[in-house]
PDB file of N, CA, C, O and CB in Angstrom:
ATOM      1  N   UNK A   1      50.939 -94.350 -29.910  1.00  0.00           N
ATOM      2  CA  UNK A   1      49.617 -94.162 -30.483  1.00  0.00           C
ATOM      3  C   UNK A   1      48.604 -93.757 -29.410  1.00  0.00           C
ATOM      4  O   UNK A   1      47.933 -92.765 -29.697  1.00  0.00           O
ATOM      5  CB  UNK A   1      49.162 -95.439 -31.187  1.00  0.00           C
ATOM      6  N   UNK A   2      48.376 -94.312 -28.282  1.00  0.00           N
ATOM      7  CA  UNK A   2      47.920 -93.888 -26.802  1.00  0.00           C
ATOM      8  C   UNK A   2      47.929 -92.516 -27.012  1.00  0.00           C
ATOM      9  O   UNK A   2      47.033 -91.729 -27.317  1.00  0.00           O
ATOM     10  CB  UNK A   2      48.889 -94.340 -25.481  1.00  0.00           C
ATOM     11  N   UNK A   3      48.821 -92.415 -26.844  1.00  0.00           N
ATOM     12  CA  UNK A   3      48.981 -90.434 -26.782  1.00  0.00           C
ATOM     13  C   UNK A   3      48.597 -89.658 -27.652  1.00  0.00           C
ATOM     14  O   UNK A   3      48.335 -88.519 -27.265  1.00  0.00           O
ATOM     15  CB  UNK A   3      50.312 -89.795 -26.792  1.00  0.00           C
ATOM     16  N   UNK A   4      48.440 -89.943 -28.985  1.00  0.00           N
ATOM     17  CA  UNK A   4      47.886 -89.360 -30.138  1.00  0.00           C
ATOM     18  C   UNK A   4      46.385 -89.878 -29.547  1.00  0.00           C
ATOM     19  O   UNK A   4      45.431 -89.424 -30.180  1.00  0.00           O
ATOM     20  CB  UNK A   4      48.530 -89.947 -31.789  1.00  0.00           C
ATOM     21  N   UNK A   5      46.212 -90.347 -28.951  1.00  0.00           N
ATOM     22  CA  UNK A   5      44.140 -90.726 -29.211  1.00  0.00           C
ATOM     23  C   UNK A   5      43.972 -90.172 -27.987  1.00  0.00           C
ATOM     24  O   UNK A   5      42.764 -90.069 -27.775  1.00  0.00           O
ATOM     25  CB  UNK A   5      43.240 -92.745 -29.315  1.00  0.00           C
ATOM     26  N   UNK A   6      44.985 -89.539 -26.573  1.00  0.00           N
ATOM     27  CA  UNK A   6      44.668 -88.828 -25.602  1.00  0.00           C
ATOM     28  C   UNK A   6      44.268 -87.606 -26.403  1.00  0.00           C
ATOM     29  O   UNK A   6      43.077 -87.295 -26.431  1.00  0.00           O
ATOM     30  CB  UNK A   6      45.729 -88.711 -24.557  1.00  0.00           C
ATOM     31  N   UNK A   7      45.181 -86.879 -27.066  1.00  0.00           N
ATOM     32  CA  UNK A   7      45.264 -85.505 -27.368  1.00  0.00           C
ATOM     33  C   UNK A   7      44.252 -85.265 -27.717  1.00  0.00           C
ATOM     34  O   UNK A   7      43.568 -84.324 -27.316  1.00  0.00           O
ATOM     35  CB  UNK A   7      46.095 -85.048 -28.173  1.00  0.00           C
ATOM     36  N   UNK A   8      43.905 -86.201 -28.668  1.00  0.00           N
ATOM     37  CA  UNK A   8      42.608 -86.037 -29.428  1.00  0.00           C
ATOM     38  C   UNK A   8      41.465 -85.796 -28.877  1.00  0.00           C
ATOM     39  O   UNK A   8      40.722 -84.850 -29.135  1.00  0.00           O
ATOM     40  CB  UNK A   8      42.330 -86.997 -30.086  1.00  0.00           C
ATOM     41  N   UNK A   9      41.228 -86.991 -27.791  1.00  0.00           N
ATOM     42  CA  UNK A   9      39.863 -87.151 -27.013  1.00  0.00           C
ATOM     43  C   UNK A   9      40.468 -85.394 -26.033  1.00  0.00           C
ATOM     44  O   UNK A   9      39.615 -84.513 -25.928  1.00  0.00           O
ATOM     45  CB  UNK A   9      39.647 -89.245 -25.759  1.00  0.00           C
ATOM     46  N   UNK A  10      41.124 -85.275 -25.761  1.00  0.00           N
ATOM     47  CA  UNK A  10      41.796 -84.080 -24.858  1.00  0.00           C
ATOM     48  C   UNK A  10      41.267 -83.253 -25.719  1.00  0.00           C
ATOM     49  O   UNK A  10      40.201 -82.881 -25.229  1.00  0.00           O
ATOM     50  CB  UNK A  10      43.498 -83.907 -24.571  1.00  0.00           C
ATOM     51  N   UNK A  11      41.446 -82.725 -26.815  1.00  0.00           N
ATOM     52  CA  UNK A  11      40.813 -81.684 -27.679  1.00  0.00           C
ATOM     53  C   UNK A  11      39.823 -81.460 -27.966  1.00  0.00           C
ATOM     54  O   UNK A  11      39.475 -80.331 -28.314  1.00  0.00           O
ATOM     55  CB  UNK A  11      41.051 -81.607 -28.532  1.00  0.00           C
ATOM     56  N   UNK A  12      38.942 -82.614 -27.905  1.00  0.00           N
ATOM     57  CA  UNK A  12      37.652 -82.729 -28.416  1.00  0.00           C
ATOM     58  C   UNK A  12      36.774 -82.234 -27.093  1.00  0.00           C
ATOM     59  O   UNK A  12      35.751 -81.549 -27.093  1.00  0.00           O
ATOM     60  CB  UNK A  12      37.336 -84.319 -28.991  1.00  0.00           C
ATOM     61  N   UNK A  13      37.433 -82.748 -26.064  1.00  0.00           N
ATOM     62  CA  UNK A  13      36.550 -82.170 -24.501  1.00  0.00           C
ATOM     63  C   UNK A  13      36.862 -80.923 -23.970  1.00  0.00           C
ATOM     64  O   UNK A  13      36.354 -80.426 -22.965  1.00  0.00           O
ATOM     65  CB  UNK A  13      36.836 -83.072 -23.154  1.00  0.00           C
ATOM     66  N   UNK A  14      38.100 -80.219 -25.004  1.00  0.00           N
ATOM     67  CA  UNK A  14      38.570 -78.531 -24.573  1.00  0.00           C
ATOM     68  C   UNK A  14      37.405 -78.034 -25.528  1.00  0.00           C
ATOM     69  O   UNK A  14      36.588 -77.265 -25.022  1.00  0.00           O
ATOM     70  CB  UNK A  14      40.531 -77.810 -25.093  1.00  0.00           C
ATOM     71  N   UNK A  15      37.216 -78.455 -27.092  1.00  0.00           N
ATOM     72  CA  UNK A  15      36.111 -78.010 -27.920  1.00  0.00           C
ATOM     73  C   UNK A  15      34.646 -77.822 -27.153  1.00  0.00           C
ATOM     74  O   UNK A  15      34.058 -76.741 -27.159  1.00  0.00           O
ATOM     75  CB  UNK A  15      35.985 -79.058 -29.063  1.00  0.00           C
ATOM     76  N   UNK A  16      34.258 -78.719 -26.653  1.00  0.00           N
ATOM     77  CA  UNK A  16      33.232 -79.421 -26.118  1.00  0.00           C
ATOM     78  C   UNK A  16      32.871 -78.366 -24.795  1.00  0.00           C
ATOM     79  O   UNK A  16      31.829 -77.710 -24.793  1.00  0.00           O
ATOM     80  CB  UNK A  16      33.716 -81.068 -25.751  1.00  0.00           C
ATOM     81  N   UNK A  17      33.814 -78.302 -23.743  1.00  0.00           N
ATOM     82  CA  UNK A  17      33.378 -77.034 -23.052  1.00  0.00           C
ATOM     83  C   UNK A  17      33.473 -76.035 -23.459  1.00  0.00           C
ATOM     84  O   UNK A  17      32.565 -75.300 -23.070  1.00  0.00           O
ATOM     85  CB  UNK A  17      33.783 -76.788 -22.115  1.00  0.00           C
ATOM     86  N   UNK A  18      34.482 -75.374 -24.398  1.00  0.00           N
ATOM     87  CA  UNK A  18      34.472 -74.489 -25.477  1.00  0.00           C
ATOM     88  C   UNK A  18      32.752 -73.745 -25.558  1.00  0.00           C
ATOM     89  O   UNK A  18      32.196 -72.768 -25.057  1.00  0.00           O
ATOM     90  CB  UNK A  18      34.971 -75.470 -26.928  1.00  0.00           C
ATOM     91  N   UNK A  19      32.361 -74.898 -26.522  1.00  0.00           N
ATOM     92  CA  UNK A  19      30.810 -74.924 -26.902  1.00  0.00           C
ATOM     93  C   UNK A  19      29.988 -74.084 -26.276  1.00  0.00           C
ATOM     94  O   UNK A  19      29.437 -73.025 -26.577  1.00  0.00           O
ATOM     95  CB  UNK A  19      30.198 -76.140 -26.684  1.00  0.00           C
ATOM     96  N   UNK A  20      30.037 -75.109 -24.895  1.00  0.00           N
ATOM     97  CA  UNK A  20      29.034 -74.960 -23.623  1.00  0.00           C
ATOM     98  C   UNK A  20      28.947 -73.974 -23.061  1.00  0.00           C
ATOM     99  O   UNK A  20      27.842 -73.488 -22.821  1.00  0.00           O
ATOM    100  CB  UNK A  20      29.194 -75.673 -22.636  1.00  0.00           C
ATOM    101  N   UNK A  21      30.266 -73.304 -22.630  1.00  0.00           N
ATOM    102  CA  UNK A  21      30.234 -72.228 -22.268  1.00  0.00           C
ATOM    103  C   UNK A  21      29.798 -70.775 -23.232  1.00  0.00           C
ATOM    104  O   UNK A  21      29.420 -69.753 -22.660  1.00  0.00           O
ATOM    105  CB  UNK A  21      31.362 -72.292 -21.787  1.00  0.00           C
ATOM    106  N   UNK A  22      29.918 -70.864 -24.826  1.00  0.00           N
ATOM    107  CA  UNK A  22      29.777 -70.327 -25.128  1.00  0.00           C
ATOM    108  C   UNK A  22      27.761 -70.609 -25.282  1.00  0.00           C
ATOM    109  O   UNK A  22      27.096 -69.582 -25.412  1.00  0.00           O
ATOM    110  CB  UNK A  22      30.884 -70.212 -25.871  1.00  0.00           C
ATOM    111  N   UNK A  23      27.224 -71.581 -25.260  1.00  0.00           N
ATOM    112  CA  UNK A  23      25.837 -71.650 -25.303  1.00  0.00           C
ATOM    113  C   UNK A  23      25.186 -71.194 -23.939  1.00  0.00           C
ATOM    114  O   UNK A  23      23.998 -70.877 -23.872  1.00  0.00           O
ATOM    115  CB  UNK A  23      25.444 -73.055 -25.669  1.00  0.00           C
ATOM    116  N   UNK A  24      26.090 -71.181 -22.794  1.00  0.00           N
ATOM    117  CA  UNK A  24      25.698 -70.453 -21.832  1.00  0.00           C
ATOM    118  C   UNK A  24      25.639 -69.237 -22.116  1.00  0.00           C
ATOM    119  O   UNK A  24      24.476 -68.841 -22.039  1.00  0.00           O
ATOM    120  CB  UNK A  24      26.310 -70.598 -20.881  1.00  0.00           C
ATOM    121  N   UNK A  25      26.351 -68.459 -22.408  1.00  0.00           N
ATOM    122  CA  UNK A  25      26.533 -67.296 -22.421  1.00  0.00           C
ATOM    123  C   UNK A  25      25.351 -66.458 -23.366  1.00  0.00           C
ATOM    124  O   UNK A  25      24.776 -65.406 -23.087  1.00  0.00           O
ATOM    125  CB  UNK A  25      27.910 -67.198 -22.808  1.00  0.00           C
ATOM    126  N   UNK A  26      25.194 -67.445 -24.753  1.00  0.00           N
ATOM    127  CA  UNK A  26      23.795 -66.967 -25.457  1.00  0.00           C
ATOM    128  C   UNK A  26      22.454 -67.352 -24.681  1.00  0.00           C
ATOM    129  O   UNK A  26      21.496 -66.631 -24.403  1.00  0.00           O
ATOM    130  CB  UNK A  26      23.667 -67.670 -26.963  1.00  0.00           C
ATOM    131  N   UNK A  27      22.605 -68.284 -24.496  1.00  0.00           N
ATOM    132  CA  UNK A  27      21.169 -68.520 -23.345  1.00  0.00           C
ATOM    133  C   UNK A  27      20.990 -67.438 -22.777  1.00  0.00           C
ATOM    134  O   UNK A  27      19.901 -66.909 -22.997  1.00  0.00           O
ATOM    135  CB  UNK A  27      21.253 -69.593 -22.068  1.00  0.00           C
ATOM    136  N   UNK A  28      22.128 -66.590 -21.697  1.00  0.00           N
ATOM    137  CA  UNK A  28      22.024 -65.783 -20.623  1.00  0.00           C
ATOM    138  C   UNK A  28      21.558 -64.334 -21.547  1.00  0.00           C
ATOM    139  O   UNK A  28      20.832 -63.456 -21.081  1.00  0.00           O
ATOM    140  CB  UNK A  28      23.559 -65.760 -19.645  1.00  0.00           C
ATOM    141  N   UNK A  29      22.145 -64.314 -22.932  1.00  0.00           N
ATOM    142  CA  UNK A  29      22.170 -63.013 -23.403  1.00  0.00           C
ATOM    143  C   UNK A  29      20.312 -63.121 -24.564  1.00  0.00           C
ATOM    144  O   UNK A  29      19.780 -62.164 -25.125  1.00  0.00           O
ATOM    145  CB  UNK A  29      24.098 -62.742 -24.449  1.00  0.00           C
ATOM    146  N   UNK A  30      19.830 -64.514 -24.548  1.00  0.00           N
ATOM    147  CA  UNK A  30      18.654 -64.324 -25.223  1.00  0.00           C
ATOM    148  C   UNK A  30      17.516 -64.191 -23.630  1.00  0.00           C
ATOM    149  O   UNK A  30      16.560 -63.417 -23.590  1.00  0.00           O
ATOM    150  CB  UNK A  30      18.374 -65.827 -26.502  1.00  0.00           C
ATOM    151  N   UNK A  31      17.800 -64.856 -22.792  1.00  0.00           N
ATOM    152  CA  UNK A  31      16.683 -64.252 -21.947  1.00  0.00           C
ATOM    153  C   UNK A  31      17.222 -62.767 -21.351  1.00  0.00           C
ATOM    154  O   UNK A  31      16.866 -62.281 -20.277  1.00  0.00           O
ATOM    155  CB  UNK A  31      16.278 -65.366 -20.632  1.00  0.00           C
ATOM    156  N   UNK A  32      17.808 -62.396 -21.944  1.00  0.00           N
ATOM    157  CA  UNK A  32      18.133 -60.844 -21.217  1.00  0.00           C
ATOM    158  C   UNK A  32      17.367 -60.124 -22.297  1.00  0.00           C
ATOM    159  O   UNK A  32      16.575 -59.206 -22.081  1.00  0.00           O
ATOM    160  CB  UNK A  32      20.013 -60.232 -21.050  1.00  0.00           C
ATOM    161  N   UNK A  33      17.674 -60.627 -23.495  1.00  0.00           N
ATOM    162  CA  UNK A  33      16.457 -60.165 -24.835  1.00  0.00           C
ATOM    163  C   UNK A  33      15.175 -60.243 -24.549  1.00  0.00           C
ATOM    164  O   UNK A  33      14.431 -59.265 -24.474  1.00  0.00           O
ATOM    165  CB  UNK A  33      16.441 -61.065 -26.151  1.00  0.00           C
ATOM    166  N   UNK A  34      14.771 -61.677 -24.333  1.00  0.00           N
ATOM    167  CA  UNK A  34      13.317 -61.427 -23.885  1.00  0.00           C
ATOM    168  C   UNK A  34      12.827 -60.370 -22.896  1.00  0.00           C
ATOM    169  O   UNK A  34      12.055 -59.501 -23.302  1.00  0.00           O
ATOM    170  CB  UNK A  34      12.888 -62.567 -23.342  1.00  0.00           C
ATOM    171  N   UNK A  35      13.185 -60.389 -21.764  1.00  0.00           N
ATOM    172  CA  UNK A  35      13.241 -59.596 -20.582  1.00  0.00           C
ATOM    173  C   UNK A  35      13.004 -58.020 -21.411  1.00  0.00           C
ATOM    174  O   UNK A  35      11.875 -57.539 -21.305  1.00  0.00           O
ATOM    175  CB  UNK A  35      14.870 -59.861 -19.624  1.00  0.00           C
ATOM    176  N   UNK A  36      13.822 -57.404 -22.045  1.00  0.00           N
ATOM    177  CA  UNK A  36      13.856 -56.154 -22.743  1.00  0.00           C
ATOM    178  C   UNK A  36      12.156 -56.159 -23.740  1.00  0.00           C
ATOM    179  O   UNK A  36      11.123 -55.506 -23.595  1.00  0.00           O
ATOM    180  CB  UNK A  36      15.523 -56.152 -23.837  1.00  0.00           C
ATOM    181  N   UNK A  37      12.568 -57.212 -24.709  1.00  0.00           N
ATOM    182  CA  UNK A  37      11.266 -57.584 -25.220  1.00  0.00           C
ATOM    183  C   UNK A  37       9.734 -57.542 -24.599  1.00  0.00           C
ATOM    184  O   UNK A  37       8.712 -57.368 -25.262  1.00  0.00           O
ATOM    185  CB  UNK A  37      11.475 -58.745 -25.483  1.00  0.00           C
ATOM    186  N   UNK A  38       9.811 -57.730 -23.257  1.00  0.00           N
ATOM    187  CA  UNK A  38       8.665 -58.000 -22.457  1.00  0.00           C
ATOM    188  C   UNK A  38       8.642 -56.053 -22.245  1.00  0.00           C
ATOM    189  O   UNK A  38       8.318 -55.217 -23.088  1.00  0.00           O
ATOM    190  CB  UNK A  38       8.966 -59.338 -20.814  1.00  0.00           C
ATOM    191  N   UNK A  39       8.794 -55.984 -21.782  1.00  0.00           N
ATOM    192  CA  UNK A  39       8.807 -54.498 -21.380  1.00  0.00           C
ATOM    193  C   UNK A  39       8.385 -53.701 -22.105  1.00  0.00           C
ATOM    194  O   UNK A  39       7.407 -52.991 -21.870  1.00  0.00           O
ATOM    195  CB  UNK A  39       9.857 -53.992 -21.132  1.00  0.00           C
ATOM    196  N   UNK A  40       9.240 -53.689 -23.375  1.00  0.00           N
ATOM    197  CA  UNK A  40       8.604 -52.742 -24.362  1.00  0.00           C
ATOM    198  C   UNK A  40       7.850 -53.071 -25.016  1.00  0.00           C
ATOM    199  O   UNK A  40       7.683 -52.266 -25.931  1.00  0.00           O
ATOM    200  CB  UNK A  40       9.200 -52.218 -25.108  1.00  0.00           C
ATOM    201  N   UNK A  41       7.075 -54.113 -25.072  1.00  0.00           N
ATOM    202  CA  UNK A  41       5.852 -55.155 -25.286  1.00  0.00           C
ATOM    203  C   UNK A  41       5.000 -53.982 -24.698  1.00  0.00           C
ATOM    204  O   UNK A  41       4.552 -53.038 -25.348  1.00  0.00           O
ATOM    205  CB  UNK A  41       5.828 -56.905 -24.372  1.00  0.00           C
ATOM    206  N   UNK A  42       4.821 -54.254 -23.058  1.00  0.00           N
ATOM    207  CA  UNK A  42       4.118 -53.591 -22.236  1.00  0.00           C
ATOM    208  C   UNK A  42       3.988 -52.506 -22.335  1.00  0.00           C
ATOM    209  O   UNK A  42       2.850 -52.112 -22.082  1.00  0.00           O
ATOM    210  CB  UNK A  42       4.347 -53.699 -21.320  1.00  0.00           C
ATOM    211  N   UNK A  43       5.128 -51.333 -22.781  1.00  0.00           N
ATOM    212  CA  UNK A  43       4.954 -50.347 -22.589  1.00  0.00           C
ATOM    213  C   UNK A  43       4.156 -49.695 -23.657  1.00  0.00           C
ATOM    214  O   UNK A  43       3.413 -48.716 -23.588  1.00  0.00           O
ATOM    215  CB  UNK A  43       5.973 -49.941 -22.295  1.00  0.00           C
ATOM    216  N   UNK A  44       4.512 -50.541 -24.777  1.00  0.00           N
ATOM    217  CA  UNK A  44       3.807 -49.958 -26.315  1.00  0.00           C
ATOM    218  C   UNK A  44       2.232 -50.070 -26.032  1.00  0.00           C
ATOM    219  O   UNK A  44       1.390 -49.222 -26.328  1.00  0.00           O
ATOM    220  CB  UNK A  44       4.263 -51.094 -27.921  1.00  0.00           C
ATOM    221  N   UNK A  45       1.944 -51.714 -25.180  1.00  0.00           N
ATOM    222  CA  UNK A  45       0.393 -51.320 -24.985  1.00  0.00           C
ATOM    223  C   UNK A  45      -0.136 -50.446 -24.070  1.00  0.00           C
ATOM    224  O   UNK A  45      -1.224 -49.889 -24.212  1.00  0.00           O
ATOM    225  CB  UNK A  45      -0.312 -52.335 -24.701  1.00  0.00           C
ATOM    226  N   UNK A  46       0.571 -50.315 -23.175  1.00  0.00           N
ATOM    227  CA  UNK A  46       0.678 -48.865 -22.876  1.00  0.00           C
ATOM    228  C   UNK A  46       0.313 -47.670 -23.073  1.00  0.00           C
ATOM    229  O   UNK A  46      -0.235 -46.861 -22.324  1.00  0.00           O
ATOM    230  CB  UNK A  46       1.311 -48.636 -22.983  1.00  0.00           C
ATOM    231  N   UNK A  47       0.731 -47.591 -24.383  1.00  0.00           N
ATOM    232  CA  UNK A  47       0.797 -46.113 -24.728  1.00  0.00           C
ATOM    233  C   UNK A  47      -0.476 -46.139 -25.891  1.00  0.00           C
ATOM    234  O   UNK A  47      -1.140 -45.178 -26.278  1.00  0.00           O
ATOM    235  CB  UNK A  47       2.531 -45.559 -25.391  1.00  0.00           C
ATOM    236  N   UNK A  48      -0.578 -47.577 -26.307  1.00  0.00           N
ATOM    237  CA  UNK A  48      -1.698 -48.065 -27.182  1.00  0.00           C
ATOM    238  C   UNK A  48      -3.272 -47.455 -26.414  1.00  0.00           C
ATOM    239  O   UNK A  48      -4.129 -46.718 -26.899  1.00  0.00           O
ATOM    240  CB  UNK A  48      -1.575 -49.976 -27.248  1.00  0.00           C
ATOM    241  N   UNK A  49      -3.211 -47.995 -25.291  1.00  0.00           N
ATOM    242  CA  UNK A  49      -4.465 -47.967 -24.354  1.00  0.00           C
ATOM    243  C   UNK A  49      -4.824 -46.516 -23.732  1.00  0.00           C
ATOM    244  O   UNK A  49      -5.903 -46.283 -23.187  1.00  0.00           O
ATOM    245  CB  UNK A  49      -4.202 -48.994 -23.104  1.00  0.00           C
ATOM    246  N   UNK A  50      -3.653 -45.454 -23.902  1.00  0.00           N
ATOM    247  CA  UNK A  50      -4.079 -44.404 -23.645  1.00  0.00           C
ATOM    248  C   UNK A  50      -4.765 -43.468 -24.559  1.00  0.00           C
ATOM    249  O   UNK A  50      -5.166 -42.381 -24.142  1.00  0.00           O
ATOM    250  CB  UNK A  50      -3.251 -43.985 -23.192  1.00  0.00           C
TER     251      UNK A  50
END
């Protein structure tokens, strides 16, 4: 039974970085959005102000 409640807790912490890494990866890919966002923010007023 030990071993059935390793696997488990074992699976649940492969899920678990699973996750994380994948919430890293959106984190990294929404401030790369903003970043784009900011710019063409700027540039539209930009072109507003001329």
């Amino acid at each position: 039974m030990t071993d059935a409640v390793e696997s488990k807790v074992t699976g649940i912490i492969q899920s678990l970085n699973g996750l994380e890494d994948d919430l890293d990866s959106l984190n990294g890919k929404v401030g790369d959005m903003k970043k784009q966002l900011t710019v063409k923010t700027l540039s539209e007023i930009d072109t507003l102000l001329e």
